[in-house]
C-alpha positions in Angstrom: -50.0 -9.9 13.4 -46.7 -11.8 12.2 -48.4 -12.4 8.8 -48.7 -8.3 8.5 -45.1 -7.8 9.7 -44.2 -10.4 7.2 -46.3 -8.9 4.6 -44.7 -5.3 5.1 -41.2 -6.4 5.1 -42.1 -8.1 1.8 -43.5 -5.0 0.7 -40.6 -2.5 1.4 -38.2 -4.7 -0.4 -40.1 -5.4 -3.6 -40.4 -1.5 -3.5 -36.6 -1.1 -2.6 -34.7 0.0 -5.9 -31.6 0.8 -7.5 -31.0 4.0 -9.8 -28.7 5.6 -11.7 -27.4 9.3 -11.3 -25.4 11.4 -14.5 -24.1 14.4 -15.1 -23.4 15.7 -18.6 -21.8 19.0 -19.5 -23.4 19.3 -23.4 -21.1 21.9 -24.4 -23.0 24.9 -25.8 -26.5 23.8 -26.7 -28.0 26.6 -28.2 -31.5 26.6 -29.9 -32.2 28.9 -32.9 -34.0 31.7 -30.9 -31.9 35.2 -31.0 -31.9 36.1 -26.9 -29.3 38.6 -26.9 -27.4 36.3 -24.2 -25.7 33.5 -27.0 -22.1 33.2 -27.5 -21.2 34.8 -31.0 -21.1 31.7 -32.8 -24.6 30.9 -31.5 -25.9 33.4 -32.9 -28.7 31.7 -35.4 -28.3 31.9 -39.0 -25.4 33.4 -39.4 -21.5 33.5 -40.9 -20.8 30.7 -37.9 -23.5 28.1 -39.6 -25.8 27.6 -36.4 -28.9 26.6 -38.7 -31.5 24.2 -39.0 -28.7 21.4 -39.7 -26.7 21.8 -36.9 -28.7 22.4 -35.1 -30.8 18.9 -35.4 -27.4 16.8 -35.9 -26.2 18.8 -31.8 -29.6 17.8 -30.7 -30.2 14.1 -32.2 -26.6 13.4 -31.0 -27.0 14.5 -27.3 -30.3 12.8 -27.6 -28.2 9.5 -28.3 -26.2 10.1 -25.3 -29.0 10.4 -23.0 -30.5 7.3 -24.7 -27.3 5.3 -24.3 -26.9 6.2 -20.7 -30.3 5.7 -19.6 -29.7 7.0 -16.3 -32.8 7.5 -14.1 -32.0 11.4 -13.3 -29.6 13.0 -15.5 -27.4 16.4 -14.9 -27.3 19.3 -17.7 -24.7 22.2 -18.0 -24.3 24.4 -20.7 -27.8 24.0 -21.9 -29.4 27.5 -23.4 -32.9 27.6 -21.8 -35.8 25.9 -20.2 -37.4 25.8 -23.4 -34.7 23.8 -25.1 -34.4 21.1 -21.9 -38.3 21.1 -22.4 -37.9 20.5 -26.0 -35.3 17.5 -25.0 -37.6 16.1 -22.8 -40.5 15.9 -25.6 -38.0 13.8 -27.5 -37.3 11.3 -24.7 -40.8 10.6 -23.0 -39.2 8.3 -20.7 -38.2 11.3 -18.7 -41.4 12.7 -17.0 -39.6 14.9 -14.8 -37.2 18.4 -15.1 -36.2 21.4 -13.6 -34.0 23.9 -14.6 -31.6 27.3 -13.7 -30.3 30.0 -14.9 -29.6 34.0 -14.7 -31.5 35.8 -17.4 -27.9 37.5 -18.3 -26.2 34.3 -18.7 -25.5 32.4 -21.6 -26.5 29.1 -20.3 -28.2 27.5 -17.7 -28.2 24.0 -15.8 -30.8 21.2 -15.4 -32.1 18.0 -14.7 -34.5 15.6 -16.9 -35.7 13.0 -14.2 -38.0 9.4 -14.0 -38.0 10.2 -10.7 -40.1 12.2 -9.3 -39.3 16.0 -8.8 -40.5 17.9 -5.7 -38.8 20.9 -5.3 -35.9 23.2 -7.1 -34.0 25.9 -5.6 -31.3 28.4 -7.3 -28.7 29.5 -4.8 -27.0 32.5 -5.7 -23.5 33.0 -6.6 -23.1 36.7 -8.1 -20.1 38.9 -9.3 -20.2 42.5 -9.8 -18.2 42.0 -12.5 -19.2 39.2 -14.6 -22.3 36.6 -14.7 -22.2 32.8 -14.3 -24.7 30.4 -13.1 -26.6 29.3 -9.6 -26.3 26.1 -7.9 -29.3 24.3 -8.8 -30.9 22.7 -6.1 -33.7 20.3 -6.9 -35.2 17.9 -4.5 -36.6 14.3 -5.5 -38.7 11.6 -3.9 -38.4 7.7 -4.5 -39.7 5.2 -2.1 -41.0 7.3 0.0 -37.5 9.1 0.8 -36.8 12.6 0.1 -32.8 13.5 -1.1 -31.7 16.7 -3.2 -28.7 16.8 -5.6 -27.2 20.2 -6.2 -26.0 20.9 -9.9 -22.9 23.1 -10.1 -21.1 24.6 -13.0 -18.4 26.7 -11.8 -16.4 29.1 -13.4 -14.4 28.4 -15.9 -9.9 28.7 -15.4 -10.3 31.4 -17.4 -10.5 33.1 -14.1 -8.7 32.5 -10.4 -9.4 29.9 -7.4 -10.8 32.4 -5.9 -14.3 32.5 -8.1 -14.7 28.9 -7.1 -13.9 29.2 -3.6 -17.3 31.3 -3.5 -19.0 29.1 -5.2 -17.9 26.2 -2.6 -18.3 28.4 0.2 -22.1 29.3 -0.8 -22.7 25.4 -1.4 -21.1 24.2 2.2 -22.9 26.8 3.6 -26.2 25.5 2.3 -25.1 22.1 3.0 -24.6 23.1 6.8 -28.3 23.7 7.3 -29.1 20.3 6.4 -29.4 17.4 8.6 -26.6 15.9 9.7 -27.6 12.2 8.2 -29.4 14.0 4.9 -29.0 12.1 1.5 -27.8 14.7 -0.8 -25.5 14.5 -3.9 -22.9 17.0 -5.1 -22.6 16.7 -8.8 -21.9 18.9 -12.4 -18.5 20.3 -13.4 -17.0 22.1 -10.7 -14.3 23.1 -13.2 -11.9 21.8 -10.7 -10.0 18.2 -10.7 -10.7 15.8 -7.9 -6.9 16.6 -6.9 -6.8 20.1 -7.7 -4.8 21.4 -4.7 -1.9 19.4 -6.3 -3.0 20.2 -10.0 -2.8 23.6 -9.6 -0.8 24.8 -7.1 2.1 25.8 -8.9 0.1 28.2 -12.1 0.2 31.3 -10.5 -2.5 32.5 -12.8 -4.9 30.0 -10.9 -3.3 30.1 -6.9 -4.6 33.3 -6.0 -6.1 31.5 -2.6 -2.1 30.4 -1.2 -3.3 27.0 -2.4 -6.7 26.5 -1.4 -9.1 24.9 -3.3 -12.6 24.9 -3.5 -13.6 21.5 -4.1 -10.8 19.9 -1.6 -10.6 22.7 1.2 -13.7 23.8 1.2 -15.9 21.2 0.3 -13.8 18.8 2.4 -12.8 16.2 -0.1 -9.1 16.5 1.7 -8.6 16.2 5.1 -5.1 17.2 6.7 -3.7 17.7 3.3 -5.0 14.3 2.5 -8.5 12.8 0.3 -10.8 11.6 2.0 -11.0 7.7 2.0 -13.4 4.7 2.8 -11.2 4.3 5.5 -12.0 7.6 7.3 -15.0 9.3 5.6 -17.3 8.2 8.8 -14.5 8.7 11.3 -14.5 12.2 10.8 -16.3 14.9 12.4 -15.9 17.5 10.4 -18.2 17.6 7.7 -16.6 15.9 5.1 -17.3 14.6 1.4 -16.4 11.4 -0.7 -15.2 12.3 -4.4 -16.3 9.5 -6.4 -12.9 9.3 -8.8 -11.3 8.1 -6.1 -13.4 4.9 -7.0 -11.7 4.3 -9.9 -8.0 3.5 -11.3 -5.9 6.3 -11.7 -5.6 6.1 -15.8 -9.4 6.1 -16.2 -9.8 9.6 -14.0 -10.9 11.3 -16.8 -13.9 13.6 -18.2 -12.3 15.9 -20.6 -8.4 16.4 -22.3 -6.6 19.6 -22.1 -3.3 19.3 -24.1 -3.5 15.5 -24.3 -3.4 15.6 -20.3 -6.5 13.7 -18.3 -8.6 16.3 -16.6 -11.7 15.4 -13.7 -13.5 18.8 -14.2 -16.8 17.1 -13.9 -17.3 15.3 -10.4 -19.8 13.5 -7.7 -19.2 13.6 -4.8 -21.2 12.4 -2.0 -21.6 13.1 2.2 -20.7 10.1 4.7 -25.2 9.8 4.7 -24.8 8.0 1.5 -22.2 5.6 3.0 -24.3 4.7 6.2 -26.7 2.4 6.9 -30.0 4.5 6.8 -32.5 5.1 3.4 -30.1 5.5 0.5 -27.1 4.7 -0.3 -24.3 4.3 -2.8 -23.3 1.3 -4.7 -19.3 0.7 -4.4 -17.8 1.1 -7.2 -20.6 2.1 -9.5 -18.9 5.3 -10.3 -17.9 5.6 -14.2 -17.2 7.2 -17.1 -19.5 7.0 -20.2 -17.2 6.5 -23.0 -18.3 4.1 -26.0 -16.6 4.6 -29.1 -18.1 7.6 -30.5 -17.4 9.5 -27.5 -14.4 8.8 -26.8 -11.7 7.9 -30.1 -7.9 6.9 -30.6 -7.6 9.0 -27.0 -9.8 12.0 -27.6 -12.9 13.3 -26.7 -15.5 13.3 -29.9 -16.4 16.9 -29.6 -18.7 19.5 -31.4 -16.3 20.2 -34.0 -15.7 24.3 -34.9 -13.3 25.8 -37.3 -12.2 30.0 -37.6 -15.6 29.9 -35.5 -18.1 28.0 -38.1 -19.3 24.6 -37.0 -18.5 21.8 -38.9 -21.6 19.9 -38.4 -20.7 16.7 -36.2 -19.4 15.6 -33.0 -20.7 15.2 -29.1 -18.9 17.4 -26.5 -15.8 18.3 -24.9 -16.8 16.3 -21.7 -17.5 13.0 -21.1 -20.6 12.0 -18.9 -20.2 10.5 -15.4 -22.7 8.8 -13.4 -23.1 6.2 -10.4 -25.6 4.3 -9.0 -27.5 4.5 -5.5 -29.8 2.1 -3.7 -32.9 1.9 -1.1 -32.3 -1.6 -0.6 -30.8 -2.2 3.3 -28.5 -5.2 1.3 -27.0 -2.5 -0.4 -26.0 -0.3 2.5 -23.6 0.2 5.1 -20.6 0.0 2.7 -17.9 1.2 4.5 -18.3 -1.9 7.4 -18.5 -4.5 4.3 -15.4 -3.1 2.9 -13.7 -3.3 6.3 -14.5 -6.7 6.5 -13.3 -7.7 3.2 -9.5 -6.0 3.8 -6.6 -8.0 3.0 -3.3 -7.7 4.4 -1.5 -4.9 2.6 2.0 -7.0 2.6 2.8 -6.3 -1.4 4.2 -2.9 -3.2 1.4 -4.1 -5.6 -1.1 -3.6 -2.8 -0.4 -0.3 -2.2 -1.7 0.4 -6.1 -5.3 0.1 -4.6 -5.2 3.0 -1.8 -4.8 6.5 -1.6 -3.7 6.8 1.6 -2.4 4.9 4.6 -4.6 5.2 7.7 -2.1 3.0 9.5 1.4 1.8 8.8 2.8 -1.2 6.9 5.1 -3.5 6.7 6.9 -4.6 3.2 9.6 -6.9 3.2 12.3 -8.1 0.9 12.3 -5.4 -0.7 14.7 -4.8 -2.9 16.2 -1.1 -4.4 16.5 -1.9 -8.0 17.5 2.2 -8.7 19.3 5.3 -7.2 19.4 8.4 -7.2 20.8 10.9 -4.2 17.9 10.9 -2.3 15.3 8.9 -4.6 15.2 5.3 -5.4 12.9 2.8 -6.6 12.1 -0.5 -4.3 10.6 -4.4 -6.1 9.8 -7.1 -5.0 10.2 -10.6 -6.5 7.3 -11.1 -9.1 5.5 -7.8 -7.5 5.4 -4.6 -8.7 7.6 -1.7 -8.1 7.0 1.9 -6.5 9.5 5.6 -6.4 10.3 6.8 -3.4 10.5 10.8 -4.1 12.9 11.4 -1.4 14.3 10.5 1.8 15.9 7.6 0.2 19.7 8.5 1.3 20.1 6.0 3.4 18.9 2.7 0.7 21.7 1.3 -0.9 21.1 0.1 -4.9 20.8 -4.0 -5.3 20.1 -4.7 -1.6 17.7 -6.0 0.1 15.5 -3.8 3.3 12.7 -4.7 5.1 10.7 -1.3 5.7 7.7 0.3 7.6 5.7 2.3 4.9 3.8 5.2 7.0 2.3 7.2 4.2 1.4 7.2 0.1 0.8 9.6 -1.9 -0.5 9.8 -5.9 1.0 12.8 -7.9 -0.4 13.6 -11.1 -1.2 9.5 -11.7 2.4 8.3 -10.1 2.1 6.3 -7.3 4.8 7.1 -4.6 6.4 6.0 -1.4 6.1 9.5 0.5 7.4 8.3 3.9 8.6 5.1 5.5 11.6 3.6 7.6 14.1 1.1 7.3 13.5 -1.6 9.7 16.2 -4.1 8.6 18.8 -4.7 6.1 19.3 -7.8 4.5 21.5 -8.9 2.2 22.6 -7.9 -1.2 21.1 -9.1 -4.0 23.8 -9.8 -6.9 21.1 -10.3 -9.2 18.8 -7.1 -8.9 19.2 -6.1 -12.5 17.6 -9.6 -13.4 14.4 -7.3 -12.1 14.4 -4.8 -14.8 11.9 -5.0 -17.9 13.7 -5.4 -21.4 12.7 -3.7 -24.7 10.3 -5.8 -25.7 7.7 -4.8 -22.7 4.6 -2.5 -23.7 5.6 0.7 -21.8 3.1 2.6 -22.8 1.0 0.2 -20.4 0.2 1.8 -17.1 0.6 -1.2 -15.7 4.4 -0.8 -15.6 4.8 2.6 -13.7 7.5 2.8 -11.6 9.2 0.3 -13.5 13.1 0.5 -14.8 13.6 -0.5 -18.5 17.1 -1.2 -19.9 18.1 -2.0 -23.6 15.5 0.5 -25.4 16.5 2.2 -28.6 15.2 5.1 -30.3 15.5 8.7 -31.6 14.5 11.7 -30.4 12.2 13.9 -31.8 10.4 16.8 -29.8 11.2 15.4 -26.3 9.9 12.3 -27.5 11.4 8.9 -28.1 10.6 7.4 -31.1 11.3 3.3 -30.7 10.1 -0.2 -32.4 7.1 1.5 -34.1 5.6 3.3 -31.2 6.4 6.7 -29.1 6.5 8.0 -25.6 7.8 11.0 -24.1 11.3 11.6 -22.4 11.1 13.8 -19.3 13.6 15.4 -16.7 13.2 17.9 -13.7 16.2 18.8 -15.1 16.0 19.8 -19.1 19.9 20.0 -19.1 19.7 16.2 -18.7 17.3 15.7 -21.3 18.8 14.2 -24.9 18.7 16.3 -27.8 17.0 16.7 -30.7 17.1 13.7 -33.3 20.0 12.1 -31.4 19.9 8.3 -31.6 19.5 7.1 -28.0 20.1 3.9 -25.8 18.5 3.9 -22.7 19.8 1.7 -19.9 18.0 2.9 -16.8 14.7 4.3 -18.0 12.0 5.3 -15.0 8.8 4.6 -16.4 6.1 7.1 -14.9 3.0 8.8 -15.9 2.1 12.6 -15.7 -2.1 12.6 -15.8 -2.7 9.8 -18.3 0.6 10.2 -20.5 3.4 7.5 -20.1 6.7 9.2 -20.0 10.4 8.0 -19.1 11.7 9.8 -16.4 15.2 10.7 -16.8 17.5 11.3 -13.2 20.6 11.5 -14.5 22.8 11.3 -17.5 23.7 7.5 -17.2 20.1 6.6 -17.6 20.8 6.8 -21.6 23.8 6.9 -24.0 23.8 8.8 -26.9 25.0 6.4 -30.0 26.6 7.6 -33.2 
């Protein structure tokens, strides 16, 4: 009897696997079949050049893609027809496995090409009277003897309001509800929505016709009490909640797309606590990435399918970048939330406080000390740490000394990492020197690495908001444009905040003896 036990345990774990989930909006890939349904410049063999040509250079480079990624089930938007995935799956035999969705009045559909196997696909309807997008594709699959679904969403576009994807994310939770409460299931495709879009949006009144709500963080329950939904409390929760996978990795690397040179997270997974438990499957920390080799991703800017006046040009990838993660049967591979907890550290460092999102619990920082000032912001260092902004509430911190302080909540806006709110325990003494902890002109700034810090002795002229200096350029910004320098005036500045705004270094300017104009 203990030689079959032995011989079953053996079994399960040789059959135990790892594998690899993507999602890749293509960007418009037409065949050359007139439907009546393409986009004009899809229309075959006409003014806009979709031929034969382009048509095989769009195709053999999305092929390479799929190739390069090798991912063991792979997500589709913007994809014409079931014909055309069928045709891509002829060209890539490893896959044995698809499904597909679509209206018959939209232009394109979503789908999956799979080495897993397949065993059931769904569409779930999301209609307009107005206008036509796409279902949610649900498709269910099978490996090791463990069934899971991932549901394929492309959203509507910011052409139009919140309020189109709030249905969509309502119809989704919805279905989601009628699931078991421990089901695997993965949320994945481009949601057309950033991982932090009740922040990214709230203010483009074009967008916020909900009063702020989202669908992927309200609704979906990425965000929690006006905060994301962490390691630290995705299985504490009892509403049902979800886990975005960007929040996996560093700020400057959440990215999928660029709209006007700013990092955008259209494209998402995101996962329910069943995939962070200890049952069947589960997800592999840190996994989470974005697929960006060289000819994807160039000099900052996404390699897409190149158009001019409307006629293709005949090279290039898409406008999005694909994103995938990896998931496990194998019980050493689970649990991931208790191994985590176990491996914490003491958060005692401002440089600590780089890693998290948010504070579940208070901490403690001391000898800190407030190298800047402004009103009611400031920024706080520590000896050979980092530094961090506090936004506000700052009034009471006097510049050069030294506090001790209880840190009670984080927050990240737009890539800048923040001090939201915290108390002064104790005030030491002053320290003479705090200058000493500035970074001079020969620092990389454009490093992301040195957010929050102050830099002193920098020269340069302006051009266009930006500061040209020592070969290189990065832009000058200020809630207040009054304060800003002007145009091609030859600048010192002496107390430069160095912050980000979604991928792009700037230096923040508070007030007008941060820079002196020379002559």
């Amino acid at each position: 009897m203990l030689r079959v036990f032995l011989f079953l345990c053996i079994t399960i774990n040789l059959f135990a696997q790892n594998f690899t989930v993507a999602s890749y909006n293509v960007e418009n890939l037409f065949d050359l079949k007139k439907q009546n349904t393409e986009y004009k410049e899809f229309i075959p063999f006409t003014k806009s050049k979709w031929n034969k040509k382009n048509f095989n250079i769009k195709l053999k480079n999305t092929i390479r893609v799929i190739k390069d990624i090798n991912a063991d089930i792979i997500a589709f938007q913007e994809i014409e027809n079931k014909d055309l995935l069928v045709f891509l799956k002829k060209k890539l035999p490893q896959y044995k496995y698809h499904s597909f969705s679509k209206y018959p009045k939209s232009s394109v559909g979503i789908g999956f090409l799979s080495k897993i196997k397949i065993i059931n696909n769904n569409a779930i309807n999301v209609k307009f009277k107005r206008r036509t997008y796409r279902p949610i594709q649900e498709t269910t699959f099978r490996i090791d003897n463990i069934d899971f679904k991932i549901f394929n969403n492309h959203w509507p576009s910011k052409r139009v309001a919140e309020s189109y994807r709030i249905k969509y994310a309502k119809r989704l939770q919805d279905r989601l509800k009628k699931l078991p409460k421990d089901y695997d299931y993965i949320l994945l495709g481009d949601f057309n929505s950033n991982y932090d879009e009740m922040q990214s949006f709230r203010y483009n009144k074009k967008l916020n016709n909900t009063d702020g709500i989202t669908g992927i963080n309200q609704v979906l329950n990425t965000s929690y009490n006006k905060r994301y939904v962490t390691y630290d409390d995705v299985l504490k929760i009892q509403k049902k909640v979800h886990f975005n996978l960007w929040l996996d990795v560093e700020g400057k690397e959440r990215f999928s797309s660029k709209f006007r040179n700013q990092n955008n997270t259209p494209d998402n997974i995101i996962i329910p606590p069943a995939l962070l438990d200890t049952k069947r499957i589960s997800y592999i920390h840190k996994s989470f990435n974005v697929f960006k080799p060289k000819y994807l991703y160039k000099n900052k800017q996404v390699q897409r399918w190149k158009m001019k006046n409307r006629i293709h040009q005949g090279y290039g990838y898409s406008d999005h970048l694909p994103i995938y993660a990896e998931f496990s049967t194998n019980k050493e591979n689970r649990n991931l939330v208790k191994k985590l907890e176990l491996n914490k550290i003491e958060i005692n460092k401002i440089s600590h406080l780089y890693s998290k999102t948010k504070l579940i619990e208070p901490i403690i920082l001391k000898n800190i000390i407030v190298i800047y000032k402004n009103r009611t912001s400031a920024i706080i260092k520590q000896k050979n740490d980092k530094a961090i902004y506090i936004y506000k509430n700052a009034k009471d911190l006097k510049l050069g000394y030294s506090y001790n302080i209880k840190v009670n909540q984080i927050k990240n806006y737009n890539d800048l990492q923040e001090i939201e709110d915290f108390e002064i325990i104790q005030k030491n003494a002053k320290y003479e020197n705090y200058k000493d902890l500035y970074i001079n002109n020969k620092t990389n700034i454009l490093n992301p690495k040195y957010q929050n810090e102050i830099i002193t002795n920098l020269r340069g002229i302006i051009k266009n908001r930006k500061l040209y200096f020592n070969g290189k350029v990065i832009y000058i910004y200020s809630k207040n444009k009054e304060l800003l320098p002007k145009n091609n005036q030859n600048i010192l500045i002496k107390t430069g905040h160095i912050s980000v705004y979604r991928g792009n270094m700037q230096i923040q300017i508070h007030k007008k003896s941060d820079y002196k104009v020379e002559y």
